[in-house]
PyMOL Python script that loads the backbone (N, CA, C, O; Angstrom):
from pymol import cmd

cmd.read_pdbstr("""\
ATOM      1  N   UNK A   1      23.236  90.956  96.618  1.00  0.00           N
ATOM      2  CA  UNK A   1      23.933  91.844  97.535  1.00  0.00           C
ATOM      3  C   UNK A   1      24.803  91.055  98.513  1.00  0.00           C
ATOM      4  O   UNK A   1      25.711  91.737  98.988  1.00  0.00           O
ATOM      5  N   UNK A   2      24.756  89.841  98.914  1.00  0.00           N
ATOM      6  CA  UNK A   2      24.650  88.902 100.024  1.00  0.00           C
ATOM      7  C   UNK A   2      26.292  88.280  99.095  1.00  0.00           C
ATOM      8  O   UNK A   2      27.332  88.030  99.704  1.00  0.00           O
ATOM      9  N   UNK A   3      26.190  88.198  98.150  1.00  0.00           N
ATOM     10  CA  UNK A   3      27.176  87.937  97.401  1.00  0.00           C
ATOM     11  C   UNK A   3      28.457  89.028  97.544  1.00  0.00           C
ATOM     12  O   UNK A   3      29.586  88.832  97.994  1.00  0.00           O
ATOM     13  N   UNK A   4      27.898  90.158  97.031  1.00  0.00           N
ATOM     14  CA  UNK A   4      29.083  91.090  97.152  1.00  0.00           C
ATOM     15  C   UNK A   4      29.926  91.225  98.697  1.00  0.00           C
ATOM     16  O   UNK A   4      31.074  91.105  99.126  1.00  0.00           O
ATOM     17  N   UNK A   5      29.253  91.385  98.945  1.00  0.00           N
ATOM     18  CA  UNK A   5      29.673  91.316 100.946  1.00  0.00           C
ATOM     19  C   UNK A   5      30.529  90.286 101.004  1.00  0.00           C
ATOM     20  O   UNK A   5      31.643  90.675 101.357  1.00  0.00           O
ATOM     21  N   UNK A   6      30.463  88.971 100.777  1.00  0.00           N
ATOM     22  CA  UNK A   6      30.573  87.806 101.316  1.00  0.00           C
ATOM     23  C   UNK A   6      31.804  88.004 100.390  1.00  0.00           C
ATOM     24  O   UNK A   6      32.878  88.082 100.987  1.00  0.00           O
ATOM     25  N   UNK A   7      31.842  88.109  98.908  1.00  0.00           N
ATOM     26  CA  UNK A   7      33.313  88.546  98.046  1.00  0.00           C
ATOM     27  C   UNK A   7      34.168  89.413  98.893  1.00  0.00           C
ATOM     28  O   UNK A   7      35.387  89.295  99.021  1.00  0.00           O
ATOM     29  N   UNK A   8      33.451  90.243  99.424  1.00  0.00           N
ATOM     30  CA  UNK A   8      34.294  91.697 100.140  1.00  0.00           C
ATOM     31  C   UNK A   8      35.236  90.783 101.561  1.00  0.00           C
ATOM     32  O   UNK A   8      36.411  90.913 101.906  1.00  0.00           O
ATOM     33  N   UNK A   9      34.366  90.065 102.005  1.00  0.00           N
ATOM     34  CA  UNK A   9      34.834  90.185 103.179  1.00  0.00           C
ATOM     35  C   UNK A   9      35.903  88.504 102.982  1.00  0.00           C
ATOM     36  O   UNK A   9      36.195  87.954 104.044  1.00  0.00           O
ATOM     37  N   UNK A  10      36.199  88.100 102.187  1.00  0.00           N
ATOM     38  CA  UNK A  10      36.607  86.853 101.836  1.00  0.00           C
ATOM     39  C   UNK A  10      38.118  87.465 102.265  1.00  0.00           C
ATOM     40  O   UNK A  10      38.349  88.669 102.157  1.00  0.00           O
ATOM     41  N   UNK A  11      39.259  86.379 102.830  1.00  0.00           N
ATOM     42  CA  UNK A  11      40.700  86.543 102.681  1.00  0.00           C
ATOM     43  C   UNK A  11      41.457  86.333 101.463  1.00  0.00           C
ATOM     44  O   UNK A  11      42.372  87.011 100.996  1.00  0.00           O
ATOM     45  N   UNK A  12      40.973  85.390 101.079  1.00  0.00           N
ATOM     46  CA  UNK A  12      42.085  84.556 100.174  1.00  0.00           C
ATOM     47  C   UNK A  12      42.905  85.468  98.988  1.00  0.00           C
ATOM     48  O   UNK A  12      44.066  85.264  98.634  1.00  0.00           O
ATOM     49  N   UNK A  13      41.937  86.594  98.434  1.00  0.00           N
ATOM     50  CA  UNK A  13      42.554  87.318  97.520  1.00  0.00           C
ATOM     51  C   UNK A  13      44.058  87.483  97.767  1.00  0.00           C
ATOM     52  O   UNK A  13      45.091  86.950  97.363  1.00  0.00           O
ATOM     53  N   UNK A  14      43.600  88.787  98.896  1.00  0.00           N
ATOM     54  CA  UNK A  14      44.645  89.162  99.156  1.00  0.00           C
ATOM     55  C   UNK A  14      45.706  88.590  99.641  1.00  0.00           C
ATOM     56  O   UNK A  14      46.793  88.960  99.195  1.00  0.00           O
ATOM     57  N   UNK A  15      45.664  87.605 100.614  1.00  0.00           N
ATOM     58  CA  UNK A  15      46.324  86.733 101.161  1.00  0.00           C
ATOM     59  C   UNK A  15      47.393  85.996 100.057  1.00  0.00           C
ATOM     60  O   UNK A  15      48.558  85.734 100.358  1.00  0.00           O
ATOM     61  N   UNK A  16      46.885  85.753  98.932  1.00  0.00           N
ATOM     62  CA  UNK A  16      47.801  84.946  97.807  1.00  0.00           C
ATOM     63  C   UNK A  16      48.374  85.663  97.132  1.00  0.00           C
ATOM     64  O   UNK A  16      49.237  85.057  96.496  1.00  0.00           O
ATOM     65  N   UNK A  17      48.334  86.873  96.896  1.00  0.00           N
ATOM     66  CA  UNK A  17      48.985  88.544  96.599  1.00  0.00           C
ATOM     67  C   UNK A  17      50.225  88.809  97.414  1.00  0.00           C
ATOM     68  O   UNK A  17      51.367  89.124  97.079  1.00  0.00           O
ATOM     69  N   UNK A  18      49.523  88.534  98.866  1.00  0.00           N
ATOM     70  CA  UNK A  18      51.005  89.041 100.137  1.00  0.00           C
ATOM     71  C   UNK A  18      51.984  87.834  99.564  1.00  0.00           C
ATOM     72  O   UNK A  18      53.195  88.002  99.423  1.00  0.00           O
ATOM     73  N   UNK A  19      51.211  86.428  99.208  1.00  0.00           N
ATOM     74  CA  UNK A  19      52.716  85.282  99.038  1.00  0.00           C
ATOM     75  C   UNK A  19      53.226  85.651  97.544  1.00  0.00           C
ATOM     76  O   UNK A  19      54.247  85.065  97.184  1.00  0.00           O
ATOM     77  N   UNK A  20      52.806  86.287  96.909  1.00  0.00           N
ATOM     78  CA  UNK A  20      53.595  86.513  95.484  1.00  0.00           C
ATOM     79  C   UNK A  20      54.127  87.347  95.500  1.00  0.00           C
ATOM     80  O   UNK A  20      55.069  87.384  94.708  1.00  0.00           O
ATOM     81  N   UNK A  21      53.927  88.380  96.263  1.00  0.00           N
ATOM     82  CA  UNK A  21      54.791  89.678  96.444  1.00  0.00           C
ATOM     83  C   UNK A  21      56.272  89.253  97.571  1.00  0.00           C
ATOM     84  O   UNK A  21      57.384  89.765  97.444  1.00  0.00           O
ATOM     85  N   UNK A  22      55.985  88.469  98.368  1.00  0.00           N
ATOM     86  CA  UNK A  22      56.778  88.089  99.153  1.00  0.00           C
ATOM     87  C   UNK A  22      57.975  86.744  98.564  1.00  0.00           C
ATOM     88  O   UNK A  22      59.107  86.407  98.910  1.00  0.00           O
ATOM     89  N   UNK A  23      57.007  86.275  97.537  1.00  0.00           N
ATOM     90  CA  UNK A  23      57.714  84.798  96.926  1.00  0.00           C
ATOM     91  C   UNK A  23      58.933  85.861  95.947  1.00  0.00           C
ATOM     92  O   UNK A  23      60.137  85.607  95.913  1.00  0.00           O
ATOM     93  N   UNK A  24      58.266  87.069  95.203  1.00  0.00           N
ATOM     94  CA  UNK A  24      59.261  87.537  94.281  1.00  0.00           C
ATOM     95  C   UNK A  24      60.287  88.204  95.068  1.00  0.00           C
ATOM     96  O   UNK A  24      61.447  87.850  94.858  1.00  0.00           O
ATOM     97  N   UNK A  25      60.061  89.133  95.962  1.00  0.00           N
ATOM     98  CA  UNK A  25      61.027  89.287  96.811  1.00  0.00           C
ATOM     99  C   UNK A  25      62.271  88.508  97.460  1.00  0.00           C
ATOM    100  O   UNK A  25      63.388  88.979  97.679  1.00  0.00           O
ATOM    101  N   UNK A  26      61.909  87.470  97.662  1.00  0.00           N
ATOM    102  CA  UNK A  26      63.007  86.510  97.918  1.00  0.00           C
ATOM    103  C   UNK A  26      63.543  86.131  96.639  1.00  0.00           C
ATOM    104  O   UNK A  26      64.769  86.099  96.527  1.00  0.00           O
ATOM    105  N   UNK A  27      62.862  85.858  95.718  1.00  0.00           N
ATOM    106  CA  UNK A  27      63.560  85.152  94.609  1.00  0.00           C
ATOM    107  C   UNK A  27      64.613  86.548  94.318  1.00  0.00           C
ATOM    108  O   UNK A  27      65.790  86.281  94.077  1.00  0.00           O
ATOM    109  N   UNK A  28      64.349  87.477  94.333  1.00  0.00           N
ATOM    110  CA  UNK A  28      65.225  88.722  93.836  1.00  0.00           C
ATOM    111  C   UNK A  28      66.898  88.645  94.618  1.00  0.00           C
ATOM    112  O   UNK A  28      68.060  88.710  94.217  1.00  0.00           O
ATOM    113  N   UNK A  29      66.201  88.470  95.931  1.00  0.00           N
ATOM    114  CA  UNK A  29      67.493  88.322  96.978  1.00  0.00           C
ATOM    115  C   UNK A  29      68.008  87.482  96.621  1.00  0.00           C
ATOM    116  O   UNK A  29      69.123  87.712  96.154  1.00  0.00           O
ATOM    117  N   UNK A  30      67.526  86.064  96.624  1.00  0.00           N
ATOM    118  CA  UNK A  30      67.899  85.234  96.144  1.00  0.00           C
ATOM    119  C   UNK A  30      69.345  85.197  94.856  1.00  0.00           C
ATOM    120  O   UNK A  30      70.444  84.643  94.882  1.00  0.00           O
ATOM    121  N   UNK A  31      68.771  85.922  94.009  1.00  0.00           N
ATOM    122  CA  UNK A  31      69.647  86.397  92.502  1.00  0.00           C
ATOM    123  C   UNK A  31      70.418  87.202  92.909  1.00  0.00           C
ATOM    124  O   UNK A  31      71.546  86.850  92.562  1.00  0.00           O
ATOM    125  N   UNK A  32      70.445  88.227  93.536  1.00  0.00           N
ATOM    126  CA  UNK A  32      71.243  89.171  93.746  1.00  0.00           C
ATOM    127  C   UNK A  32      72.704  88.727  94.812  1.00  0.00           C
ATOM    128  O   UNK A  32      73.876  89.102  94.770  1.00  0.00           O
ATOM    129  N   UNK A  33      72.087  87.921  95.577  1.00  0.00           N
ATOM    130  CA  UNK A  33      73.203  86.992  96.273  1.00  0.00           C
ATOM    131  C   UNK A  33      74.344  86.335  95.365  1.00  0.00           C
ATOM    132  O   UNK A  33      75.545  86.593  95.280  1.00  0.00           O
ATOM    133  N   UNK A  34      73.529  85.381  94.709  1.00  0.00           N
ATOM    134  CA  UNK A  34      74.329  84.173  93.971  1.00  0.00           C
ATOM    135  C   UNK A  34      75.000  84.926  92.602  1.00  0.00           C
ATOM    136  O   UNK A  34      75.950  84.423  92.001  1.00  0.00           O
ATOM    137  N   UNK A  35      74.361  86.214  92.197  1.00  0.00           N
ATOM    138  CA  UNK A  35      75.328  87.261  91.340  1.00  0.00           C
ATOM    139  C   UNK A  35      76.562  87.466  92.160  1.00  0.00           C
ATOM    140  O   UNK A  35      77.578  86.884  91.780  1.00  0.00           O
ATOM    141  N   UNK A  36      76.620  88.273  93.321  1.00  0.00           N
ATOM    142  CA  UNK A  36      78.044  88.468  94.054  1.00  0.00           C
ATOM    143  C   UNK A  36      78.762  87.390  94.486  1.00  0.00           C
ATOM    144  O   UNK A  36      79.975  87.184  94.502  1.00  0.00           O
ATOM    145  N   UNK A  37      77.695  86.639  94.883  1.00  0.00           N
ATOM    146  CA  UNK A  37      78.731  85.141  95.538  1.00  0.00           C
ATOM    147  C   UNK A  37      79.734  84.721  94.020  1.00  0.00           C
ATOM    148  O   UNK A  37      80.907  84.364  94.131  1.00  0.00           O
ATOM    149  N   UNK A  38      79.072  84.836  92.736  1.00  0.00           N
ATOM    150  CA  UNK A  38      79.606  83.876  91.844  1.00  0.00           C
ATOM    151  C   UNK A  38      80.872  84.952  91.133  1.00  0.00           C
ATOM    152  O   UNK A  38      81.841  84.657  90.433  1.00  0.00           O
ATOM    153  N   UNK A  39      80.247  86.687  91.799  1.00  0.00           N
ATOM    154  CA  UNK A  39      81.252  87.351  91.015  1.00  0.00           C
ATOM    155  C   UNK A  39      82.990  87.321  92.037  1.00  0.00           C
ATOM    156  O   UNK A  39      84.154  87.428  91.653  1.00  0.00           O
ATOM    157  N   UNK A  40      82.315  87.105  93.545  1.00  0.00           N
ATOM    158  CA  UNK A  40      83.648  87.160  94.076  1.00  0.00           C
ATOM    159  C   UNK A  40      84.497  85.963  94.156  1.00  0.00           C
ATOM    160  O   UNK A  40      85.640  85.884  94.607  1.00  0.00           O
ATOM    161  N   UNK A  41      83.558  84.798  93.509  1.00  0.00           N
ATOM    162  CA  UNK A  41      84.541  83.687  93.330  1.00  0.00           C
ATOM    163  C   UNK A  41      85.143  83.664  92.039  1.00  0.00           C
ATOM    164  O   UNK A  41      86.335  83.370  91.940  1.00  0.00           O
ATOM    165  N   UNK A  42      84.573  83.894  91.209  1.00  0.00           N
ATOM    166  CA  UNK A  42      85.663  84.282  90.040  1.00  0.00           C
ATOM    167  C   UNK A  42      86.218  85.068  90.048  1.00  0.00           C
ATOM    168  O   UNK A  42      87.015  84.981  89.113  1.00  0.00           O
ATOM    169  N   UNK A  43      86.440  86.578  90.980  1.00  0.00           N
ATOM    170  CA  UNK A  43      87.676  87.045  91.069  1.00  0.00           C
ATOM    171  C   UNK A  43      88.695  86.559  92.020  1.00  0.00           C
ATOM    172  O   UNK A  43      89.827  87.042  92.051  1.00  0.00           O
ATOM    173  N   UNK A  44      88.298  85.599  92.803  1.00  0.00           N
ATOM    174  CA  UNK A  44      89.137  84.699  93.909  1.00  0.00           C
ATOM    175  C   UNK A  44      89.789  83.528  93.008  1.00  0.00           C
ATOM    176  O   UNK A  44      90.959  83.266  93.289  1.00  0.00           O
ATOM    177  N   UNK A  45      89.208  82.804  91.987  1.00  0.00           N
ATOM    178  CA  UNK A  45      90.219  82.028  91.014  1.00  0.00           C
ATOM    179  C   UNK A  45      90.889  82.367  90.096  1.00  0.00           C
ATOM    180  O   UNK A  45      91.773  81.676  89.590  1.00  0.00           O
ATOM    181  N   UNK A  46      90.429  83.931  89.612  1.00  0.00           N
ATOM    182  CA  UNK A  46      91.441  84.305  88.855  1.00  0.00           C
ATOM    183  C   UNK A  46      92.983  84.765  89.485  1.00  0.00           C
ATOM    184  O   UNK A  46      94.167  84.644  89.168  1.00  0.00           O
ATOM    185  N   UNK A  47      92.142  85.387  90.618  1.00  0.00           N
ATOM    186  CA  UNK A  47      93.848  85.755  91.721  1.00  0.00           C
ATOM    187  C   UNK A  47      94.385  84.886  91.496  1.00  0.00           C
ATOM    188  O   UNK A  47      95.346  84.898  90.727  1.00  0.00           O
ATOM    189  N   UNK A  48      93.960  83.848  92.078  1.00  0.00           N
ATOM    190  CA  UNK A  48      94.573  82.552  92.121  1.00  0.00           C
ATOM    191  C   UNK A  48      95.482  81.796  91.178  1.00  0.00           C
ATOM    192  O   UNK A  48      96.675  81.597  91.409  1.00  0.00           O
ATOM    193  N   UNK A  49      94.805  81.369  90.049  1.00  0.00           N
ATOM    194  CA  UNK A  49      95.627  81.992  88.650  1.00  0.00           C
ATOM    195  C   UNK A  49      96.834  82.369  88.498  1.00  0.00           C
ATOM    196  O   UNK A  49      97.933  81.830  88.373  1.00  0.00           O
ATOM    197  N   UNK A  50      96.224  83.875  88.547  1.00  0.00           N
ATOM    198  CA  UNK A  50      97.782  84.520  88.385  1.00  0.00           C
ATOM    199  C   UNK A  50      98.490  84.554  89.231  1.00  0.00           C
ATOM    200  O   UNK A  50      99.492  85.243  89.038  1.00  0.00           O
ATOM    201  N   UNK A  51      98.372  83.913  90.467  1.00  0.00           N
ATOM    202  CA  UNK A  51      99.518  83.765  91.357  1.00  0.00           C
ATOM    203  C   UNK A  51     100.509  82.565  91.025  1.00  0.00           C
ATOM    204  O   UNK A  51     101.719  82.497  91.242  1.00  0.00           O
ATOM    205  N   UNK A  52      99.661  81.643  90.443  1.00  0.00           N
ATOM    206  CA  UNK A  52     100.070  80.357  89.712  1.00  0.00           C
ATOM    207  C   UNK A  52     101.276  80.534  88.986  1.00  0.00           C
ATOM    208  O   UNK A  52     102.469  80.268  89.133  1.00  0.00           O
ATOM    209  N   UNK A  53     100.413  81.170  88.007  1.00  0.00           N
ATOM    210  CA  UNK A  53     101.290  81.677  86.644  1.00  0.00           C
ATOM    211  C   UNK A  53     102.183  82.511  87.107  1.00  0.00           C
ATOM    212  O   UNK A  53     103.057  82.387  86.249  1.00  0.00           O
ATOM    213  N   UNK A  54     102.644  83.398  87.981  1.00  0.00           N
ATOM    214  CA  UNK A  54     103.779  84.206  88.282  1.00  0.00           C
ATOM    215  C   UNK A  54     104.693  83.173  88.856  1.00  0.00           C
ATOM    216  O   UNK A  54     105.920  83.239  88.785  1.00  0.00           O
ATOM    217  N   UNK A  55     104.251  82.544  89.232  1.00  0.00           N
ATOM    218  CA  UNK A  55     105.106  81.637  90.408  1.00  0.00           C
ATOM    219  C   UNK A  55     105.540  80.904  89.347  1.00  0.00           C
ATOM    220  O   UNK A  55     106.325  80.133  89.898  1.00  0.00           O
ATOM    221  N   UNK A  56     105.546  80.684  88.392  1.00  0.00           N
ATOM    222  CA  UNK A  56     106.132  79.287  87.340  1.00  0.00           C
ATOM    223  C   UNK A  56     107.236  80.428  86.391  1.00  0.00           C
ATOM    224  O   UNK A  56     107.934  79.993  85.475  1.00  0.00           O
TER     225      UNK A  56
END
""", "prot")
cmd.dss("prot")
cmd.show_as("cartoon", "prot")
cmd.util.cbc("prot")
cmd.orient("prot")
């Protein structure tokens, strides 16, 4: 019985749950950032580009 209690009342479970839920969360942001960052720089070198190419 002395066991179950002592399981019950332990942190660590949960505690390493809150950092994986929190670790994937960032990693998501993370991706979702470097998706737009990488999509508005390739539409910033393609402008670029074709400003090139008009100009010649």
């Amino acid at each position: 019985m002395s066991r179950i209690l002592n399981f019950l009342r332990r942190e660590d479970g949960p505690t390493a749950v809150e950092y994986a839920v929190m670790l994937a969360l960032i990693v998501a942001v993370c991706i979702a950032a470097i998706g737009a960052l990488g999509n508005n720089t390739r539409m910033m070198f393609n402008d670029s580009g074709d400003k090139l190419n008009s100009a010649w």
